[in-house]
C-alpha positions, 0 to 999 in steps of 0.5 A, spaced: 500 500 500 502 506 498 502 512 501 499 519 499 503 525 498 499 528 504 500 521 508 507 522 506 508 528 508 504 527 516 509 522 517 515 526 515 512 532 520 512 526 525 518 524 523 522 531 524 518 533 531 521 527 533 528 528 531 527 535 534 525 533 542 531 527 541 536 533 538 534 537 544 535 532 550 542 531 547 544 538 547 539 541 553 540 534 557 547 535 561 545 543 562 538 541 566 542 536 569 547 541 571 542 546 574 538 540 578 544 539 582 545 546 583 538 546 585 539 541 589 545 544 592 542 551 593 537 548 597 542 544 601 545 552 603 539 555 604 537 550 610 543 551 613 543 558 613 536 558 615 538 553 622 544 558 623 540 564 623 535 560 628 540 558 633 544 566 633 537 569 634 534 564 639 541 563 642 542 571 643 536 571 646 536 565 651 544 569 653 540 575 654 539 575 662 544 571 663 550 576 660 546 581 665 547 577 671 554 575 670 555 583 668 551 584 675 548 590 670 542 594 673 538 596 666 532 598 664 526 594 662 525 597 657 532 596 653 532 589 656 525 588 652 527 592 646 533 587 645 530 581 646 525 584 641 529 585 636 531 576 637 525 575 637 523 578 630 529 576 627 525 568 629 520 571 626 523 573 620 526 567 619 520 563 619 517 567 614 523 566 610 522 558 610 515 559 609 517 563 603 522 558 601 516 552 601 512 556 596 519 557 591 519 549 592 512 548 592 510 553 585 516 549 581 514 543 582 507 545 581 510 548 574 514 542 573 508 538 573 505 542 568 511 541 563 509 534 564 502 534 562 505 539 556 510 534 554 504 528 554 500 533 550 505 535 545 506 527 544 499 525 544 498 530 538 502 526 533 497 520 533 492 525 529 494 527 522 497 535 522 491 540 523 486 536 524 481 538 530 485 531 536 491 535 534 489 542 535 486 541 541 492 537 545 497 542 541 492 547 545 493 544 551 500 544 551 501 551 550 497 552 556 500 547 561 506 551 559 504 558 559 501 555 566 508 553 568 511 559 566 506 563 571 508 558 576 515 559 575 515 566 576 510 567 582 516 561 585 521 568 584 518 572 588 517 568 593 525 566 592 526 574 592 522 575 599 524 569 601 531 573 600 529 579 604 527 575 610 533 572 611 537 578 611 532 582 615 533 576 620 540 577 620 540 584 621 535 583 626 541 579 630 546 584 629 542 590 631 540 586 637 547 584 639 550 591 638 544 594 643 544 589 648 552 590 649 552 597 649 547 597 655 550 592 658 557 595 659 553 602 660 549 599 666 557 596 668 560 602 667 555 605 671 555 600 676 564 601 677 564 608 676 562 612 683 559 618 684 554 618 677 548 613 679 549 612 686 552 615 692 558 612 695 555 608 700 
């Protein structure tokens, strides 16, 4: 049985869309895979830094009243609070910066999902002879799973942004806190050493 010239002519549109993804996955491959490990080094980095944040911020302020009654410092209430509330907002900047990594993760892989229906849909399309309405239809269902991934991946990237700034408002947070309750400290000692400013001389 021969085959009609437009018989002929779908085959070979089949033909070269196959070659086409083949060709692609070789070249594009090893750069996917690179960038998944890359990835999955990232994510490694940012568990890290986020525990690392969590102990510096919850450390400081267990250490709080203990740095004071070893300095026998006498200080405000209202420095203590305010100290200790700036390590408290810097754990609360690190939760939302975890929160806002588990929305990164959870949009690109709702967006990789899609590229899978896309691709399923793309190789559906070419069991129905080109233009006919099968092929239309699963060709259309494919450019939006993809257009849906392309909006997914780009939602992950705010997510990462603001993820970004919560870890370094986190560690500011820290620092400021840090800097703070020193200078009250040492302060509420030099008072304490230092007679005649405070209290009388007893």
């Amino acid at each position: 049985m021969t085959e009609t010239p437009e018989e002929f002519r779908q085959r070979v549109d089949r033909i070269d869309i196959k070659f086409y993804y083949e060709d692609v996955e070789k070249r594009a491959g090893p750069f996917r895979t690179l960038a998944f490990e890359y990835e999955k080094l990232a994510v490694d980095y940012s568990n890290k830094s986020f525990q690392t944040v969590t102990y510096l911020n919850g450390g400081a302020l267990v250490a709080i009243p203990t740095a004071m009654a070893f300095f026998r410092a006498d200080v405000a209430k209202t420095d203590v609070l305010f100290t200790a509330g700036l390590f408290v907002t810097g754990l609360f900047f690190v939760v939302l910066a975890q929160a806002a990594a588990f929305f990164t993760m959870a949009k690109r892989a709702e967006a990789s999902d899609r590229l899978r229906c896309e691709q399923f849909n793309r190789v559906a399309s070419l069991g129905f002879p080109h233009d006919t309405p099968q092929n239309t239809e699963y060709l259309k269902l494919a450019d939006d799973r993809h257009a849906d991934a392309n909006k997914r991946l780009g939602h992950s990237d705010i997510y990462r942004i603001a993820g970004l700034v919560f870890f370094g408002a986190s560690l500011i947070a820290f620092v400021i806190g840090c800097g703070w309750g020193a200078r009250t400290v040492l302060a509420a000692k030099e008072r304490v050493e230092t007679p005649g400013i405070d209290k009388p001389i007893k």
